[in-house]
N, C-alpha and C positions, 0 to 999 in steps of 0.2 A: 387746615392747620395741622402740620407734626406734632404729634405727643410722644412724648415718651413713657415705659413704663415699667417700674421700678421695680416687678416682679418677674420680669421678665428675663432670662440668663443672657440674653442673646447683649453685647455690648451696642453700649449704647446710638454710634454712628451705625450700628447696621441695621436698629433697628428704625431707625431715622430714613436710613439711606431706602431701606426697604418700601418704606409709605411712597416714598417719592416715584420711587420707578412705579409701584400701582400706578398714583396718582397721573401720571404721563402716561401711560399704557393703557389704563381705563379712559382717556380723554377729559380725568375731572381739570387737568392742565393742559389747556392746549396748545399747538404749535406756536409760539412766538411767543407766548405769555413769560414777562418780563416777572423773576423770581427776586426775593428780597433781598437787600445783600447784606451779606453772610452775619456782619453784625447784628441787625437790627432783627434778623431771624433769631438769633442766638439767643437774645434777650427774650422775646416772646413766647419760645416754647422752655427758657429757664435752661439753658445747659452754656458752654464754653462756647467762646466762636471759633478755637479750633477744632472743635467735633463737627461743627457746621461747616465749615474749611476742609474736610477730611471726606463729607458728603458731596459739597461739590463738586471737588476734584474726580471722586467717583463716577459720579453724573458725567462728567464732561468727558472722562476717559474710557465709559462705556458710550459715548455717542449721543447718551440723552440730551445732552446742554449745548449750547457753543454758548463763547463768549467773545467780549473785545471791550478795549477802553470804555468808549463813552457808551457802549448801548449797555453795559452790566453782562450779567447771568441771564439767558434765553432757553425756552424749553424749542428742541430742533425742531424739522418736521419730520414728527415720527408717525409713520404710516399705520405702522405693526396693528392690530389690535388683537389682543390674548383672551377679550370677554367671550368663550366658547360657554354657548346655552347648552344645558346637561342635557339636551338632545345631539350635541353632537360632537363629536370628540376627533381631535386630531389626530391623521393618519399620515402612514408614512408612504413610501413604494412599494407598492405593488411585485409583492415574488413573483415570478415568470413559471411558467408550469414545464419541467422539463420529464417530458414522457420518456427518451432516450434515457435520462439521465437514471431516473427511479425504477423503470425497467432492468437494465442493467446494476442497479446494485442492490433490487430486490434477487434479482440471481443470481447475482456473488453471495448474498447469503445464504439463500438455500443451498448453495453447490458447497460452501463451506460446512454448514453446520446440520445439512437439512432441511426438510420446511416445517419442523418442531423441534423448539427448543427448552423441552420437556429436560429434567434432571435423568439419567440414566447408569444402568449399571456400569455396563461394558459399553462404550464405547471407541466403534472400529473406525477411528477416524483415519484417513490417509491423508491428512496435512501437516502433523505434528511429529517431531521426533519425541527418541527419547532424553529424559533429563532426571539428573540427579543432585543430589546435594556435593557428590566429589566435582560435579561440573561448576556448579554455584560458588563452592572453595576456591577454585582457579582461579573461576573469573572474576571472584571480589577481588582476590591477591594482583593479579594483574591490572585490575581499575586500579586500586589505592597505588602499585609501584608504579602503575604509568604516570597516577595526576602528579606525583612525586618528583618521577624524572625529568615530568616534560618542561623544556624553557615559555618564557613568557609568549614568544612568538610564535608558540602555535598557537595562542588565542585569539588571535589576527584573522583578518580575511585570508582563507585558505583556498587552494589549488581547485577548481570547478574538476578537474581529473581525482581531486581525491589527495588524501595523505598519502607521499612517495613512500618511507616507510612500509606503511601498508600494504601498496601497490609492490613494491619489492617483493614483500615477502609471499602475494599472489603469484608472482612471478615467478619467484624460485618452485613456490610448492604446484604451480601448470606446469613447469618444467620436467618435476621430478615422478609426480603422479598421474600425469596425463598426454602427456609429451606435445604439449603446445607448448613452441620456443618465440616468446616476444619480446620486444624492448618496449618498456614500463610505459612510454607513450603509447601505444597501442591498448592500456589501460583504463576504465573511465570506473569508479565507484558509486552506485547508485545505492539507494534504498529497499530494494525489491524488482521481483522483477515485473510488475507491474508496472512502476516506476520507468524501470530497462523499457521495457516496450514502448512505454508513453515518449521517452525522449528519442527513441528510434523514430516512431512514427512522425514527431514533430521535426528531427532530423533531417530524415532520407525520404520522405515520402510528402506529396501536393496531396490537398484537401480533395477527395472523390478515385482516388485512386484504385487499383487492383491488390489485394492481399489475399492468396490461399493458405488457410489454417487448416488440420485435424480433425475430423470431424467423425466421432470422439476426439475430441481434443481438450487445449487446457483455457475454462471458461474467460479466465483473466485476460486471456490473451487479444482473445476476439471480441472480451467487450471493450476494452480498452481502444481499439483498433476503429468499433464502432463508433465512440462516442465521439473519437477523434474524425469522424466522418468518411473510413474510409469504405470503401465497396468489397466487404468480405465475404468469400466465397469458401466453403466447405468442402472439403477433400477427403471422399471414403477413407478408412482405415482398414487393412485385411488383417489376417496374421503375419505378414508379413512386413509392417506398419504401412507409412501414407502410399496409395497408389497414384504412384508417381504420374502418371499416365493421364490423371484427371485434374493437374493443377491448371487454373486457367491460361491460357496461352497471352494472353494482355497484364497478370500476374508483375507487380513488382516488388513482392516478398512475398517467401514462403514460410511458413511458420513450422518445427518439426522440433519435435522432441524425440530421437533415432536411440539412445540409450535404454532410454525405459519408456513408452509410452505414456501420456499423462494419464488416459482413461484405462486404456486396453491391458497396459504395460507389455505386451510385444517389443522385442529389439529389432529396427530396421534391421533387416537381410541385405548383404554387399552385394549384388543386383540391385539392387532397389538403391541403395545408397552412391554405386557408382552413375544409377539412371539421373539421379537429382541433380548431382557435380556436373552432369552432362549437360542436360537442359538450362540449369542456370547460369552456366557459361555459353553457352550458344543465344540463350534469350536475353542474358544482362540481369539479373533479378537479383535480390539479394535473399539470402537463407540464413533465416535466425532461426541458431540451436541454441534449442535449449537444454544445458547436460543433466538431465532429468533424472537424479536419483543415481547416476552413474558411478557412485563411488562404494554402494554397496551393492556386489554381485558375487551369487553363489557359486553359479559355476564359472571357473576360472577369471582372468583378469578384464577389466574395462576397457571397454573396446575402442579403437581410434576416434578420435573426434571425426566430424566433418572439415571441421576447422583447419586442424594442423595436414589432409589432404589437398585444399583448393581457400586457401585464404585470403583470397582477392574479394573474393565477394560474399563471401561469410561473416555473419557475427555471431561469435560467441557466448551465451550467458550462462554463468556462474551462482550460485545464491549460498549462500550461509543457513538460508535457515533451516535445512533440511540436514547439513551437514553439524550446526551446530545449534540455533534457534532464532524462532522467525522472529522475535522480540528485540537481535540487537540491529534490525532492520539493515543490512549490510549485503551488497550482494555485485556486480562488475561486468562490466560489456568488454568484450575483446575483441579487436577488428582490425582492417586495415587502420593505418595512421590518419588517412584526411577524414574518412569517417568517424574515428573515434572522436577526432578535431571537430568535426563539425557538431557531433552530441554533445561536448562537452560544451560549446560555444551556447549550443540551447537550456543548456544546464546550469550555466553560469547566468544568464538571461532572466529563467523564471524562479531556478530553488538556489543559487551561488554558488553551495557546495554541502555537505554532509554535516550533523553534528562533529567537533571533534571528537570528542570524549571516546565514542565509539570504537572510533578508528585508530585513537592512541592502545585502547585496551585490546581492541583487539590483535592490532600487531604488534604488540607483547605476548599476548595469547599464543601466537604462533611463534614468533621467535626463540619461546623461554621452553617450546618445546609440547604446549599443554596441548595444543591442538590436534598431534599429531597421535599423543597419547590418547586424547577423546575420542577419536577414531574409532584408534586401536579397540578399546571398549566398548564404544557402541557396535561399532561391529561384530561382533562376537557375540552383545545382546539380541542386536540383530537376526544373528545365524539363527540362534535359538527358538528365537517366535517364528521366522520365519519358517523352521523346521517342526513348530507347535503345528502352525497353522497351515500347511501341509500335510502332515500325518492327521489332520482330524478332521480335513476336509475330507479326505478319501477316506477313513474308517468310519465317518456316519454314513457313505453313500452318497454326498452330494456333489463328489466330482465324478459320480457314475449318472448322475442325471442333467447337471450342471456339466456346461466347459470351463474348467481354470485355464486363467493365463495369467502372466506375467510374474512367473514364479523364480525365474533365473533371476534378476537383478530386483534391487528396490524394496519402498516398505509400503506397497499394497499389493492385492493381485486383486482380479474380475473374476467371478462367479456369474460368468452368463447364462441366459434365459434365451427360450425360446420370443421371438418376437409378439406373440400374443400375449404372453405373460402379464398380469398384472402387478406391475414392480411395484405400484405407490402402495397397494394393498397389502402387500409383502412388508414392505416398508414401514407400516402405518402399525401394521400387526405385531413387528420386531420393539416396536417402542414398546406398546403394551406390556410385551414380557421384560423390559428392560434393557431393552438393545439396539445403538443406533450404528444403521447401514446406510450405506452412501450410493442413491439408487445412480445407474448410470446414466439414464438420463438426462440428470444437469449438466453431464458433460457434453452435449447432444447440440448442436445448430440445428441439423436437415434430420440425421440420421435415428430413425427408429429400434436401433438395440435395444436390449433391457439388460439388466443385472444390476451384480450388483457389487462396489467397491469396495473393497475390504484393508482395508489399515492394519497394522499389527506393531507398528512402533512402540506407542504407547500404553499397551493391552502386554500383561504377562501371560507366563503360559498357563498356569492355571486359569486366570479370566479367558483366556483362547481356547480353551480346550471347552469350557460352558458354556460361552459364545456361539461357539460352533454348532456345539449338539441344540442346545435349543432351538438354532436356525433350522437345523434338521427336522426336528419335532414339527415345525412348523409346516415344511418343505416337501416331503418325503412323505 
């Protein structure tokens, strides 16, 4: 029998309703058993017969009842049964164990942040720019006048290419600062270039395929590459950057960062750069540059692309966040047109397209002119650490023991070591005194370098100047 009970909050068909589905579910009412109808119910537990009316129809429209004229109210066959003994409790599927997957993004964090993630003084990180509160000013102002300006219909399903606006105004500013000349379709906006890579790979390249990367190179690239299943193969680095000579000959992309090295930061040598244009036109491969850091260089101007030499079978990648922060996730592939078509077709497939908001504020950002001013600034902050951390490298000694490189352009350089070296130690010892280095290492597939990465974006020149010498203390 249903009871009700009058101390209870819960209203009163629910808690009516509730006994009942026990009562079917626990098998104390079995499959067929013919229920009372609804009046003669109503009277016996003392309530309305539309509460009892409001029950049944519940019952019958979650499944538990059927009815018909002449047979009444029926309990169905309900198979279900919910009486789990507190020995055993219901489970669901089974995670699948992905080694590839946990591998791979246990080493994106070390390579990111180290493998201690201890609070620290100075920290020489080489993945972060710098940023200020005049940059945060902008870019609020440009959010709040974009969400302003913009009409209803940008909050529609948008372009899998990305906001045209946007895309414009990438276009003018590749035109004017790097002299790649494209039309906007040649365009795609992605999120990162992790991102970039992932929808290349799912693009242009069959599962098991050949891809030669850097080796120093840049981690993101080759694990992405991996998980996507393809067959990556590592390509020395000299000072001279990739040696060309050693990409696999079965190779159907090549991965190169020619601006600024990711690891080493060396600038491809025009040998080397004419050898690459060579073989991947003669082999059919395709060559994703990465313009790595390419927009801040000390001595003289930034050097040709790959791209705007041999653009048949290059693809371009671009990123924001180095030029401006890796937070508004914002970043662009530029290629021939069927190619960009064809990423963009896989990009509309798995992600649609991009947040808008992003892409409204940012092509305000650049349009209204802030972006170009950000620059202006950063670079100049730039000059300064990078001119810190130069003169204190050579005044403790440790570019007379150590090799520097990658001092002309970008915001890290290498402090290499001898191949015996014990970096992690070095490494592990730098935390203790409050300082984290970025061994070289994690940039490593094959190759056995040591050193060590040094950032200076974020580090001013007084932390650079203590940075330094402390490492000396250690080193020396």
């Amino acid at each position: 029998m249903l009871k009700v009970n009058r101390d209870d909050e819960r209203p009163i068909w629910q808690q009516l309703l509730d006994q009942a589905i026990h009562n079917i579910t626990t098998g104390k009412w079995p499959p067929g058993e013919l229920l009372l109808p609804s009046r003669e119910l109503a009277l016996l537990v003392g309530v309305s017969r539309s509460t009892i009316q409001i029950v049944y129809e519940e019952l019958f429209s979650r499944g538990y009842t059927v009815t018909s004229r002449r047979g009444g109210t029926r309990v169905s066959d309900w198979t279900y049964m919910t009486s789990f003994t507190k020995d055993v409790k219901p489970q669901g599927p089974v995670t699948p164990e992905l080694p590839l997957l946990d591998a791979a993004v246990g080493h994106l964090h070390s390579w990111l942040r180290g493998k201690d993630y201890r609070s620290v003084e100075i920290d020489f990180s080489p993945h972060e720019p710098y940023l200020d509160e005049h940059f945060q000013k902008n870019w609020r102002q440009s959010f709040l006048q974009a969400s302003t300006e913009t009409d209803l219909a940008s909050w529609a399903y948008g372009n899998a290419y990305g906001f045209v606006p946007l895309r414009e105004q990438i276009q003018r500013y590749l035109s004017l600062e790097r002299g790649v000349h494209v039309d906007i379709d040649q365009i795609i906006l992605t999120s990162g270039a992790q991102h970039s890579i992932d929808l290349i790979a799912q693009a242009l390249l069959s599962e098991g395929e050949t891809v030669s990367v850097e080796d120093p190179g840049f981690p993101a690239a080759w694990m992405a590459m991996k998980y996507r299943r393809m067959n990556v193969v590592p390509v020395p680095v000299d000072e001279y950057g990739l040696q060309v000579e050693h990409i696999h000959p079965q190779s159907k992309l090549a991965f190169v960062t020619p601006s600024h090295q990711c690891a080493v930061g060396v600038i491809m040598s025009e040998p080397r750069r004419q050898q690459l244009l060579h073989m991947a036109a003669q082999h059919q491969f395709w060559i994703v540059e990465d313009d790595y850091d390419s927009e801040f260089r000390y001595r003289g101007d930034p050097l040709p692309t790959l791209f705007s030499q041999q653009p048949q079978n290059t693809l371009y990648m671009m990123s924001f966040s180095k030029m401006i922060a890796p937070g508004i996730r914002i970043s662009a592939i530029i290629g021939p047109k069927e190619a960009i078509r064809q990423i963009a077709q896989v990009h509309e497939l798995t992600y649609r397209h991009l947040p808008i908001m992003e892409q409204l504020t940012l092509a305000h950002f650049i349009e209204h002119g802030h972006f170009m001013r950000h620059m202006r600034r950063v670079r100049n902050v730039y000059r300064r650490r990078h001119e810190a951390m130069t003169k204190a490298i050579l005044a403790t000694g440790l570019g007379a023991r150590f090799k520097l490189s990658g001092v002309e352009t970008g915001l890290h350089m290498l402090l290499e070591a001898e191949d015996y070296f014990d970096e992690e130690a070095v490494t592990n010892q730098a935390l203790e005194k409050g300082i984290r280095v970025y061994p070289l290492s994690t940039y490593c597939l094959e190759s056995n370098r040591k050193g060590w990465v040094l950032g200076f974006a974020k580090v001013d020149e007084a932390a650079i100047n203590e940075g330094i010498y402390r490492l000396a203390e250690m080193l020396l």
